[in-house]
C-alpha positions in Angstrom: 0.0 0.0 0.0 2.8 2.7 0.8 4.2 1.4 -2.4 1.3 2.9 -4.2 1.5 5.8 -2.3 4.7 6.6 -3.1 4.9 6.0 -6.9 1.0 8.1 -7.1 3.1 11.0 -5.4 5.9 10.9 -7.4 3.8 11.1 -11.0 1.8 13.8 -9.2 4.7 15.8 -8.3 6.9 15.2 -11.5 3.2 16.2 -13.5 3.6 19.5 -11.1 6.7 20.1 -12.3 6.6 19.6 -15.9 3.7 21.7 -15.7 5.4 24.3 -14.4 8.4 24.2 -16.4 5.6 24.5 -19.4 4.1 27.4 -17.9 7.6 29.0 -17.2 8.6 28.8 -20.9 5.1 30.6 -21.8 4.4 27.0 -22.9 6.2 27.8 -26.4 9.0 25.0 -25.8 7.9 21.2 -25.7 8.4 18.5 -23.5 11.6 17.3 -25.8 13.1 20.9 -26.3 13.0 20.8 -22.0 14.4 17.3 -22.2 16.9 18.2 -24.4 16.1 15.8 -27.0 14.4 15.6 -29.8 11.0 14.5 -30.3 10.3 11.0 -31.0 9.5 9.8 -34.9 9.5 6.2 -35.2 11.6 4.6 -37.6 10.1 2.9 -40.6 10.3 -0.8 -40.7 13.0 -2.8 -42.2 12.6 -3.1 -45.9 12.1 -6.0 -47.5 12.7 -7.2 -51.5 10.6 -9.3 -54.0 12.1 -11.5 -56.4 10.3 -9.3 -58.9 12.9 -6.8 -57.5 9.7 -4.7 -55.8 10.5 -3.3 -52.0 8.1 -2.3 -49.2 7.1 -1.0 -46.9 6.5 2.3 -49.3 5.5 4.4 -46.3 6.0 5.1 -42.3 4.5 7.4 -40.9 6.8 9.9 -43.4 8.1 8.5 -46.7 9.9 5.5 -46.3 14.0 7.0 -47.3 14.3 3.3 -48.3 11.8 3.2 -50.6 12.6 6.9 -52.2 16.3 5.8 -52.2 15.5 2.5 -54.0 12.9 4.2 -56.3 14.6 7.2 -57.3 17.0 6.4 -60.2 13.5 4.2 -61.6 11.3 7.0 -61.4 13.0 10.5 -62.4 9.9 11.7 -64.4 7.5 11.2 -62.1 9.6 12.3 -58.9 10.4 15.5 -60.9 6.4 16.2 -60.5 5.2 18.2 -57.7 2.3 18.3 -55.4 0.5 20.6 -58.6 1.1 18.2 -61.3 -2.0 17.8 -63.7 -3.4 14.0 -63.7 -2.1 14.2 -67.5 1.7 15.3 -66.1 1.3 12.3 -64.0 0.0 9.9 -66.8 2.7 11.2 -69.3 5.7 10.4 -66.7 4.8 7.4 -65.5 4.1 5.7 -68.9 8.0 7.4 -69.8 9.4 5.7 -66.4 6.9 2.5 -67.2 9.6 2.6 -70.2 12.7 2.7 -67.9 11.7 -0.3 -65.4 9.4 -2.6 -67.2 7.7 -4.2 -64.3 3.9 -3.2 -63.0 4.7 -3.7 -59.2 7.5 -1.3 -59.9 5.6 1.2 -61.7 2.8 0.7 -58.6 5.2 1.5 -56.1 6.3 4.8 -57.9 2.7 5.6 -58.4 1.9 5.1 -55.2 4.7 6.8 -53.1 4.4 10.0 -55.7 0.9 10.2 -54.5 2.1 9.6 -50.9 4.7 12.2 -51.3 2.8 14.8 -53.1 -1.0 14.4 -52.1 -2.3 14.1 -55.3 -6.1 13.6 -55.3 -8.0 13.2 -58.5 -11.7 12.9 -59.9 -10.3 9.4 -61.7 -6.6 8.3 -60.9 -3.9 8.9 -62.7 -3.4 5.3 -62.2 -6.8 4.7 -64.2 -5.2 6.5 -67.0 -2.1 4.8 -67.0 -3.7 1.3 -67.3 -5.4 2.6 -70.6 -2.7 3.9 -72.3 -0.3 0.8 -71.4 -3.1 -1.5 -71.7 -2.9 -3.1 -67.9 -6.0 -4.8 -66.9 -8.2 -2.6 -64.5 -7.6 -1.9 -60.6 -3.5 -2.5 -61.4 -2.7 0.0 -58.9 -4.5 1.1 -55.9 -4.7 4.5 -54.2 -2.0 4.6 -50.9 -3.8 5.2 -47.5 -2.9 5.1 -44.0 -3.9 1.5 -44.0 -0.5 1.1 -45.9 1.4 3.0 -43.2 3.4 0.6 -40.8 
């Protein structure tokens, strides 16, 4: 019982005091900053390769730097686009990078993190597009969501 007692006094007083330090600082500095550390971002998990040469996981909870690092040198037209690329920019540089690494998982994956990246949101996906142009049976590639974050 006077274990209890002492460890609910010890979280009430260090709550005090971190309060205090917050209200000190005009509450303008966090927790970390008053720690001295940074705050915490988890690390993404360890990336894994297919056979088909594919990686994952595409996405933490920021861009996987594995998967950019692996994707980049594939997909220079469509990582060139930015967050106000037109659904046709997007079409025309992924069909030119479809050219470059031959494989629809691959192409998925750079699809998928450029969306990621650059919160593209159209009335029909690019991805939709794509599949017409290079003839890839429909639903190829889904839209990324936070499901897909691990």
């Amino acid at each position: 019982m006077i274990r209890v007692l002492v460890a609910c006094a010890f979280t009430a007083a260090l709550t005090i005091l971190l309060t205090a330090a917050l209200i000190v600082q005009g509450g303008t500095r966090t927790l970390a900053a008053l720690a001295g550390t940074e705050p915490f971002v988890p690390a993404c998990a360890q990336a894994t390769y297919g056979a088909d040469g594919n990686m994952g996981p595409l996405f933490c909870v920021v861009d996987n730097p594995a998967a950019l690092k692996t994707f980049a040198p594939m997909a220079q037209h469509t990582f060139a686009l930015g967050p106000k690329a037109t659904p046709t920019q997007v079409t025309a540089a992924l069909v030119a990078d479809y050219k470059r690494v031959g494989t629809i998982p691959i192409l998925c994956s750079i699809y998928r993190l450029a969306v990621w990246r650059n919160h593209w949101r159209f009335g029909i996906p690019a991805s939709e597009q794509v599949g017409a142009k290079l003839g890839f049976s429909s639903g190829w590639c889904s839209e990324p969501s936070f499901s897909d974050v691990r």
